[in-house]
C-alpha positions as CSV (number, residue, x, y, z in Angstrom):
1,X,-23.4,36.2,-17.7
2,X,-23.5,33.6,-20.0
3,X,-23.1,35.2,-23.2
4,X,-20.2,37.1,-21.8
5,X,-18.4,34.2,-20.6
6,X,-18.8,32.5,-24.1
7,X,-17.4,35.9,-25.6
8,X,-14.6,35.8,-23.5
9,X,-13.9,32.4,-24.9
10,X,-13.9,32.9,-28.0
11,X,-11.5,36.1,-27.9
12,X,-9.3,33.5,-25.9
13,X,-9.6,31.0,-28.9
14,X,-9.5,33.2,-31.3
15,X,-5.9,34.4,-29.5
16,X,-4.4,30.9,-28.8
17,X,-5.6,30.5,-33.0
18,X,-3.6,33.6,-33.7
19,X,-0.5,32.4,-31.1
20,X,-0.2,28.8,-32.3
21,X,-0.7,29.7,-36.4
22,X,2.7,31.4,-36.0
23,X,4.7,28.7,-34.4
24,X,6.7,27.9,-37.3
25,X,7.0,24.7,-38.8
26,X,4.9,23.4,-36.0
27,X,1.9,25.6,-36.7
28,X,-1.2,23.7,-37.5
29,X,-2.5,24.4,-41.0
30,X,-3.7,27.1,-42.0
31,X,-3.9,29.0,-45.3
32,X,-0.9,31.3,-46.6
33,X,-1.2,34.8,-46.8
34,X,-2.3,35.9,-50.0
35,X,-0.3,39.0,-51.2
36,X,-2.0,42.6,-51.7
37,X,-3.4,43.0,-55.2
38,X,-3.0,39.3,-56.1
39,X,-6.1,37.6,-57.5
40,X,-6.8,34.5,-56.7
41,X,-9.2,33.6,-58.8
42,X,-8.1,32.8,-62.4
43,X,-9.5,34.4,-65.6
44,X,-12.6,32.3,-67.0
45,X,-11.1,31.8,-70.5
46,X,-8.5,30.0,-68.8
47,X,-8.2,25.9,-67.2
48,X,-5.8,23.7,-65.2
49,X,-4.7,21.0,-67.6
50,X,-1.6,19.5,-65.2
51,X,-1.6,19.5,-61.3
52,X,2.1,18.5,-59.3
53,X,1.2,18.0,-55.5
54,X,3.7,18.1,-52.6
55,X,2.2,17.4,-49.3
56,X,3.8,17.4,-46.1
57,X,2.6,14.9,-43.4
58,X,0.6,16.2,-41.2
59,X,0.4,16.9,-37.4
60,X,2.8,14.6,-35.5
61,X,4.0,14.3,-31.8
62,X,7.0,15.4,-31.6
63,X,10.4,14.0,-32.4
64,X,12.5,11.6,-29.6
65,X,14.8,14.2,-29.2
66,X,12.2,17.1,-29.0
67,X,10.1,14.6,-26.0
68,X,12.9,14.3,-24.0
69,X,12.8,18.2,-23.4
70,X,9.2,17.5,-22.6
71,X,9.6,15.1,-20.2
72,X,12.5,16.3,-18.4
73,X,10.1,19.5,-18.0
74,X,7.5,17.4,-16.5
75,X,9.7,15.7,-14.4
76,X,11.0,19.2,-13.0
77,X,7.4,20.1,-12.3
78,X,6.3,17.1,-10.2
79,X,9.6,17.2,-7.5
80,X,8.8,21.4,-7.0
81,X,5.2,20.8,-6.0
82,X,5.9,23.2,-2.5
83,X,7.4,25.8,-5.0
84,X,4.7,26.1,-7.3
85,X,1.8,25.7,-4.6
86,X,3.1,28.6,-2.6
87,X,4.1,30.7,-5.5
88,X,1.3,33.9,-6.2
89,X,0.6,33.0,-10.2
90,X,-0.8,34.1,-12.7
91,X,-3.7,33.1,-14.1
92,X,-1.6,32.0,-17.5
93,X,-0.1,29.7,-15.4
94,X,-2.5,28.5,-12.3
95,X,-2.7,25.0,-14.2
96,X,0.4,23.9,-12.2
97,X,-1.2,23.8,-9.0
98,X,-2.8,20.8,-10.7
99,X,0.1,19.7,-11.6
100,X,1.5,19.4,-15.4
101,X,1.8,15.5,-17.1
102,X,2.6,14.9,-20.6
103,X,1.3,11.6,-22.2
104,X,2.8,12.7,-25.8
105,X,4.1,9.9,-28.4
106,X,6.9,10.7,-30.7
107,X,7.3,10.8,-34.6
108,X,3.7,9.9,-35.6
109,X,0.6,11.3,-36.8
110,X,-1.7,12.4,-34.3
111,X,-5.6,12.8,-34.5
112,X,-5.4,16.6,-35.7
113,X,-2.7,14.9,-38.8
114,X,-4.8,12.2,-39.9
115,X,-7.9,14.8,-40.1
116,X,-6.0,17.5,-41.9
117,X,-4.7,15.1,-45.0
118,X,-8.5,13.9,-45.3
119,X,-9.6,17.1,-45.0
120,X,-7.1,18.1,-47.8
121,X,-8.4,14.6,-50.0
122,X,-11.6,15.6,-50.2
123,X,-11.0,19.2,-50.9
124,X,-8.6,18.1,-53.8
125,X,-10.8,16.0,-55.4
126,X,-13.7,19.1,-55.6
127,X,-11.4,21.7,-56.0
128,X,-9.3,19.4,-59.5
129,X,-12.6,16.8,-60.6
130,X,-11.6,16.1,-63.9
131,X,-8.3,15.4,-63.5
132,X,-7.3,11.5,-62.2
133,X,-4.9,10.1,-60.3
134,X,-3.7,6.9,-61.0
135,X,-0.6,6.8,-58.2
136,X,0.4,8.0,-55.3
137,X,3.9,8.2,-53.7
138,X,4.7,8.7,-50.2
139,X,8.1,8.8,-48.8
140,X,8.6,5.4,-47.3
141,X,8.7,7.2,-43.0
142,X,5.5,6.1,-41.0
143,X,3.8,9.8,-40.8
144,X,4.3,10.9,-44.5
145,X,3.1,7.1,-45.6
146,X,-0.3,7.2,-43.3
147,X,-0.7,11.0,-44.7
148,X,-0.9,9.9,-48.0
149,X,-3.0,6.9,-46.7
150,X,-5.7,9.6,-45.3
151,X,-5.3,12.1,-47.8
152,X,-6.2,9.0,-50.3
153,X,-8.9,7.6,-48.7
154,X,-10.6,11.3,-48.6
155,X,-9.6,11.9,-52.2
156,X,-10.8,8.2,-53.1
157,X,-13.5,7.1,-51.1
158,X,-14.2,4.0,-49.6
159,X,-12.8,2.7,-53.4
160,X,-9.0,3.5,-51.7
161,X,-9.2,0.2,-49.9
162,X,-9.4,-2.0,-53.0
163,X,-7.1,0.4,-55.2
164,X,-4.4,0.9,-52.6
165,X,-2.5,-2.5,-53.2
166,X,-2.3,-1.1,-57.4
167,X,-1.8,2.8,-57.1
168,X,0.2,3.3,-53.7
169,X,3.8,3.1,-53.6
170,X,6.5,4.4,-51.5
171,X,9.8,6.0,-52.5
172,X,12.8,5.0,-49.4
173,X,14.2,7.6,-47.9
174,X,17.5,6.8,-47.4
175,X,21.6,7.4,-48.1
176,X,21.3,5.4,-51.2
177,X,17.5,6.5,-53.1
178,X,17.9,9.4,-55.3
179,X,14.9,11.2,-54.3
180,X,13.2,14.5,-55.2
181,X,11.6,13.7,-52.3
182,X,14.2,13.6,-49.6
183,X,17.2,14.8,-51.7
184,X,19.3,16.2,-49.0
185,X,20.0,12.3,-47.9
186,X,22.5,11.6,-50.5
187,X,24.4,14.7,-50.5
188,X,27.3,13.7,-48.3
189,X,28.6,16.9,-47.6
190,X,25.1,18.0,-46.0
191,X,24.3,18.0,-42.1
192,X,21.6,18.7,-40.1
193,X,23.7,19.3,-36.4
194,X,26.6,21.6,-38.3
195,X,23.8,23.1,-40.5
196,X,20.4,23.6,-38.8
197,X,21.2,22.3,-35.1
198,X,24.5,24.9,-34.4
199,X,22.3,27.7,-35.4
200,X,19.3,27.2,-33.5
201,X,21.9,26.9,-30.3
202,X,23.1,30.5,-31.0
203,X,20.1,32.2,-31.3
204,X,18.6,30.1,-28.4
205,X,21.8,31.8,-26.4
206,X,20.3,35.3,-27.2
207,X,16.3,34.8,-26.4
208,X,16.1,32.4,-24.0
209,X,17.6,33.4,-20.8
210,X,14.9,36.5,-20.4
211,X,11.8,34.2,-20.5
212,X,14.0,31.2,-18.4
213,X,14.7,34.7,-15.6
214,X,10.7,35.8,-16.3
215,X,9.4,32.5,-15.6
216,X,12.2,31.4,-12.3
217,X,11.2,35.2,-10.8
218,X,7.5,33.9,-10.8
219,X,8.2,30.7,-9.3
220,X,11.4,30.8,-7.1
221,X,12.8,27.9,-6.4
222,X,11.7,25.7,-9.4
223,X,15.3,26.8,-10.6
224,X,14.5,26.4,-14.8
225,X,17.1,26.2,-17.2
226,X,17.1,27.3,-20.6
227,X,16.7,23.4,-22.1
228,X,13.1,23.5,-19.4
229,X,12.0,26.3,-21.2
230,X,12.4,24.8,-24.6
231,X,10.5,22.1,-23.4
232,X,7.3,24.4,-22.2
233,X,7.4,25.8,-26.0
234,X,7.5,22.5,-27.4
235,X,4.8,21.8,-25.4
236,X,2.8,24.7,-26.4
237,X,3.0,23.1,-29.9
238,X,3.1,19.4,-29.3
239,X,-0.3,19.6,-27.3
240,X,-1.6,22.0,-29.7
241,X,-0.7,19.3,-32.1
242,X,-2.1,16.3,-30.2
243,X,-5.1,17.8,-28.5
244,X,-5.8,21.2,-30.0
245,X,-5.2,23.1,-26.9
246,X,-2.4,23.7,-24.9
247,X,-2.0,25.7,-21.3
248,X,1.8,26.4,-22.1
249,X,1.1,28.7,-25.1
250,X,-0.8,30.9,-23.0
251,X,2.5,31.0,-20.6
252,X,4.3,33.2,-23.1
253,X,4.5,36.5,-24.5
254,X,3.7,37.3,-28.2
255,X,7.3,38.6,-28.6
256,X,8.5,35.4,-26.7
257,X,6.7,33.2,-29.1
258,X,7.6,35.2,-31.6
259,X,11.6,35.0,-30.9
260,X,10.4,30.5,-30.9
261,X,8.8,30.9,-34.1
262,X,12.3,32.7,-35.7
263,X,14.4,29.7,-34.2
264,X,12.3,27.6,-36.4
265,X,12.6,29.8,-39.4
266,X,16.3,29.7,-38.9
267,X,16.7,26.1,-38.7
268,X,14.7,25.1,-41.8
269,X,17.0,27.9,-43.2
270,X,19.9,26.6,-41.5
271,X,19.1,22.8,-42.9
272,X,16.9,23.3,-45.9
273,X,17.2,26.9,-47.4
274,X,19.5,29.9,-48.2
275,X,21.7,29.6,-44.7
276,X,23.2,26.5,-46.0
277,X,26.7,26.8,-47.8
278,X,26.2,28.4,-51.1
279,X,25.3,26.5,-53.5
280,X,23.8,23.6,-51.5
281,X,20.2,24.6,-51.1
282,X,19.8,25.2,-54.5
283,X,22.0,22.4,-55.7
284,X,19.6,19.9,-53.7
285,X,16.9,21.5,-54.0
286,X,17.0,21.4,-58.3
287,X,16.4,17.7,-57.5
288,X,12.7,18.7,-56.9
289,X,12.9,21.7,-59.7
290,X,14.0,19.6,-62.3
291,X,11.2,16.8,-61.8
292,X,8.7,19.3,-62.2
293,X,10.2,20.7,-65.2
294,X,10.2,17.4,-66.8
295,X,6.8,16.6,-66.3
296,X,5.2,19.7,-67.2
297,X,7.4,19.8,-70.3
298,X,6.7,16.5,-70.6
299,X,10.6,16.3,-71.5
300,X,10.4,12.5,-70.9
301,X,7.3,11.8,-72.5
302,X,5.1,10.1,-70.3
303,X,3.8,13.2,-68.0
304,X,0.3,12.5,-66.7
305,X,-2.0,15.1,-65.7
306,X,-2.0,14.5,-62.0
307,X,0.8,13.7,-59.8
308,X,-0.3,12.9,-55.9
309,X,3.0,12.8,-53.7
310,X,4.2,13.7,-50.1
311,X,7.1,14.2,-47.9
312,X,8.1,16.7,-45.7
313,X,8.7,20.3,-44.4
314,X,12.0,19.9,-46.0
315,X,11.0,18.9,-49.3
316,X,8.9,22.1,-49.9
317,X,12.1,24.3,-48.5
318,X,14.6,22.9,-50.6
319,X,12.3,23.5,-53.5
320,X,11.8,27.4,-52.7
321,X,15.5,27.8,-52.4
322,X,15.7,26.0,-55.8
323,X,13.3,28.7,-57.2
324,X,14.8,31.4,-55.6
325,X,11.4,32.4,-53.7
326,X,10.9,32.8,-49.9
327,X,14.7,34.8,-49.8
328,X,15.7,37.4,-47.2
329,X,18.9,39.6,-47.9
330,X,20.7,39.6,-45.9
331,X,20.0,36.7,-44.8
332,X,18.3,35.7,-41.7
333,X,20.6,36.3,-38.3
334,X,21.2,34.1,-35.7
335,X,21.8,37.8,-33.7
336,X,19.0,39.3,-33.9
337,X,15.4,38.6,-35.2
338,X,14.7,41.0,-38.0
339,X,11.5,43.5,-38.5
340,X,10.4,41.9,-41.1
341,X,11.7,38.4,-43.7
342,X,10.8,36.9,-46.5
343,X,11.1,33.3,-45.0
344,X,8.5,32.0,-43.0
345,X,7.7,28.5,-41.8
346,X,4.9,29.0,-40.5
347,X,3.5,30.5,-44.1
348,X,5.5,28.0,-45.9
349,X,5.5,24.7,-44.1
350,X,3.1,24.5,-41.5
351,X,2.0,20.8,-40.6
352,X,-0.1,19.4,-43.8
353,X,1.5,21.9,-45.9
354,X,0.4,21.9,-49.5
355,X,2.5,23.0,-52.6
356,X,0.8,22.8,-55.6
357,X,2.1,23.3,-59.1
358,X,-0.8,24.1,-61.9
359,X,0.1,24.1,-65.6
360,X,-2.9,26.5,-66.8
361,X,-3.9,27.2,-70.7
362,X,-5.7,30.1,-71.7
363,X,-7.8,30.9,-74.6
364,X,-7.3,34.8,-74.9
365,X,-5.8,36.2,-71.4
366,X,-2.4,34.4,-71.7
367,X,-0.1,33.0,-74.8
368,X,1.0,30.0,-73.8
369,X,0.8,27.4,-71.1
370,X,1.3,29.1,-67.7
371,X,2.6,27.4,-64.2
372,X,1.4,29.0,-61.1
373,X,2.0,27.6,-57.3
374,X,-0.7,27.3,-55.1
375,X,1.2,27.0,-51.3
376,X,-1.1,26.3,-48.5
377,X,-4.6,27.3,-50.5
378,X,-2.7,30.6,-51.7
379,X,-1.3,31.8,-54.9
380,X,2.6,32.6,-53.9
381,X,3.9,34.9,-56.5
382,X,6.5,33.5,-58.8
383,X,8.3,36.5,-58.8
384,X,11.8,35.0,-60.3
385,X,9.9,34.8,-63.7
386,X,7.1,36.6,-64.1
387,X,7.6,39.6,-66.8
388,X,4.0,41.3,-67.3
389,X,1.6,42.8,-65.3
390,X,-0.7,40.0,-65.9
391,X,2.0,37.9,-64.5
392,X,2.2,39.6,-61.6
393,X,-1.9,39.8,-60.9
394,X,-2.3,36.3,-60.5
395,X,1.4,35.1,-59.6
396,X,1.9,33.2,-62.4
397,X,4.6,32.7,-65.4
398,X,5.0,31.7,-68.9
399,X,6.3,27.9,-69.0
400,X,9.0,28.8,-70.7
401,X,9.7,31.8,-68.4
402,X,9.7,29.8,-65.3
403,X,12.1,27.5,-67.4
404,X,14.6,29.9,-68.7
405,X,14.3,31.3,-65.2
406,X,15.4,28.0,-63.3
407,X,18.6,27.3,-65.9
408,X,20.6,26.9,-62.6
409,X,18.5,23.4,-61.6
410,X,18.1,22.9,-65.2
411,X,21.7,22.3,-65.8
412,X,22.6,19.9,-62.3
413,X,21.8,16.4,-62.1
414,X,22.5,14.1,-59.5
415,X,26.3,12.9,-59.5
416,X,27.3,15.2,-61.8
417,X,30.3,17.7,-61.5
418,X,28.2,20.3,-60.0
419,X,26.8,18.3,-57.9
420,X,29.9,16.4,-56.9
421,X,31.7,19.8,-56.0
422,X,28.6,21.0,-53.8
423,X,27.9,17.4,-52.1
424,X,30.7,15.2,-52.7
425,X,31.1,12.3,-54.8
426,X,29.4,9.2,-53.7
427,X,30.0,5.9,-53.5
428,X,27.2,4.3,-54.6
C-alpha cells in the first residue's frame, strides 16, 4: 500500500512538474529544450575565452496588480462557503471545503528565487573556473538587485561579503538611464497597456469564458467571472512560485493551461518581441545586441573576459527579437493559439532565466573565434548566421558572421535618426 501510494505521488509530481514548467514566463526554471541533432558538447580542440551573462531575477510573488486578482478570488471563496460545501467536487478541487487563503507578497523574491540564482552561482563558477569576474551589475529594482546578491554570494563564497562594497553596482532603471538593460524605458513611443496589456485582453475574451462556465457549472452559485479565473491561474503560479506547490494548477485542464501559457507568450510578444510595431523590438532590442558586439569585438578596447549582469524577462526578449531568433510567421494571433510557434516563454524566460553568450576559439574544428548562446543550460541555435554544417551541429557562428548578420543593430544607436523615428526624440 505504501509503495503504491508513494508511486502515485510521484506521477502526481512528476504531472504538476510537467503543468507548471509550461506556464510561461512564470514557469520555474528549468532547462531549454535542446534541438534534435544539436550537440551540446563542444569539440575538445576548442575553449571559451569570453563569457556575457544575462540573468533574469528569479522567482518572485507576483506583481500588485497580478495580487489583487488573487485576493479578490479569495475573497469570493470565503462569502460562498454554503456553495462550495454543498457542491459534489472533484477531487482537483475538494481543497475548498477547507477553504482557500492566500498570504502571497508582491514584487519580490521568494525562497524558490533566492535558491535558484545560488544555485545558478555556484554552477557558474564550476561550469567557467578560469575565467574571473571582477563586477557585477544588477538593474537597480529590489528582485533583480537581491538575484545578483545570491547568485554572487554562490559564485563568490563567503568572500562576496567583503568584495561586494568594490565589485557590485547597479544600473537605474528608469526614463532617463540609457540601459542595455532595461532599454524599452527610454523609448517614448513604447507602452506596455497599448502594446502587451490590449492583447492579452483579446485573447483572454476568446479562452476564458469556457473554463469561467466549466468551473460556475461545478459550483453553482459561486457566480465566477472571468477576472476570478485569472486569479486561480495566477495562483497556480504564484504558489508554485512561493511554496512549490499549488492546489489551483491541478484545477485546470492541460489545454486550459495551455491557452494561460499562450497569453503569456503573447504579452512578452506583445511588449518585448515581434508583435510590437515594426521596427521597435529590434530597434530596442539592438541596445543589448550592440553591447555584446562591442565587447566581444572588443571594439572599445577594454572587454574583459567575464561579464556577470542581470535584469529581466524583458531584457532577454528584446534581445532575441534583436537577433532575429525565437520568430513565428505569421506572427502569433490574439484569435487563435497556433499548433505549433517559435516563441516560447516558458523556454525562453522562465523565472532565473539564463542567456549566456560564449566567444569560443578553436585549434583545428573552427577558423576563427566563434559565439554561441547558451539559454537556460541549452545551446539555442543561432540560426540567423550560421553558414556550415558545423555551424549548425553545435549552434554556433563565426564572429564575424554573427556580426555581418546583426548590421541592422549594428547601425542604431540610442538617439539617433533611426532610433528617433522608431521611439521618438527625447528630451533628455
Amino acid at each position: 500500500m505504501l509503495a503504491a501510494l508513494l508511486s502515485g505521488l510521484a506521477l502526481s509530481q512528476a504531472a504538476l512538474a510537467a503543468n507548471v514548467n509550461n506556464l510561461g514566463n512564470l514557469a520555474p526554471y528549468h532547462k531549454g529544450p535542446v534541438p534534435e541533432g544539436l550537440n551540446e558538447t563542444l569539440p575538445e580542440d576548442c575553449s571559451v575565452d569570453q563569457v556575457m551573462l544575462m540573468g533574469r531575477h528569479g522567482s518572485r510573488w507576483p506583481l500588485a496588480s497580478e495580487l489583487e486578482y488573487i485576493v479578490n478570488l479569495t475573497t469570493k471563496v470565503s462569502g460562498s462557503w454554503d456553495y462550495i460545501q454543498n457542491a459534489d467536487l472533484p477531487e482537483s478541487m475538494s481543497f475548498l471545503k477547507n477553504g482557500y487563503t492566500t498570504s502571497l507578497g508582491h514584487d519580490n523574491l521568494t525562497a524558490t528565487g533566492r535558491k535558484q540564482l545560488f544555485d545558478h552561482g555556484v554552477a557558474f563558477k564550476l561550469k567557467y573556473p578560469d575565467l574571473n569576474a571582477t563586477t557585477v551589475l544588477a538593474g537597480d529594482q529590489d528582485r533583480v538587485v537581491e538575484s545578483a546578491q545570491w547568485f554572487s554570494m554562490g559564485y563568490f563564497g563567503r568572500d562576496w561579503f567583503t568584495l561586494q562594497d568594490t565589485m557590485f553596482e547597479t544600473i537605474p532603471e528608469d526614463e532617463v538611464t540609457i540601459s542595455w538593460i532595461t532599454p524599452m524605458d527610454t523609448c517614448a513611443n513604447w507602452s506596455y497597456t497599448s502594446f502587451g496589456v490590449a492583447p492579452v485582453e483579446e485573447w483572454g475574451a476568446v479562452y476564458l469564458p469556457d473554463i469561467t462556465s466549466r468551473l460556475n457549472g461545478i459550483i453553482p452559485g459561486l457566480n465566477l467571472t472571468d477576472d476570478d479565473i485569472h486569479g486561480a491561474l495566477y495562483a497556480c503560479a504564484y504558489d508554485y512560485a512561493a511554496y512549490e506547490v499549488s492546489p489551483w494548477c491541478d484545477v485546470f485542464t492541460e489545454d486550459e493551461l495551455a491557452q494561460f501559457e499562450y497569453e503569456l507568450d503573447i504579452l512578452m510578444t506583445g511588449a518585448f518581441g515581434y508583435n510590437l510595431p515594426d521596427p521597435m523590438g529590434a530597434t530596442i532590442g539592438s541596445l543589448y545586441v550592440n553591447k555584446l558586439i562591442d565587447r566581444f569585438t572588443n571594439a572599445s578596447g577594454d572587454a574583459v573576459p567575464l561579464y556577470l549582469e542581470f535584469g529581466h524577462d524583458t531584457t532577454i526578449d528584446l534581445a532575441l527579437t534583436a537577433l532575429g531568433l525565437a520568430k513565428d510567421d505569421p506572427p502569433l494571433s490574439t484569435t487563435a493559439m497556433p499548433e505549433e510557434r517559435a516563441w516560447h516563454t516558458s523556454q525562453q524566460v522562465p523565472f532565473a532565466a539564463q542567456m549566456i553568450w560564449e566567444k569560443l576559439s578553436c585549434s583545428s574544428s573552427f577558423e576563427g573565434p566563434q559565439i554561441r548562446l547558451i539559454l537556460n543550460d541549452a545551446p539555442f541555435p543561432l540560426s540567423t548566421c550560421a553558414d556550415s554544417e558545423d555551424d549548425l551541429m553545435y549552434g554556433s557562428c563565426a564572429l564575424d558572421a554573427f556580426v555581418s548578420a546583426n548590421g541592422d543593430s549594428t547601425t542604431v544607436s540610442w538617439g539617433d535618426k533611426t532610433w528617433n523615428a522608431t521611439c521618438g526624440a527625447s528630451d533628455f
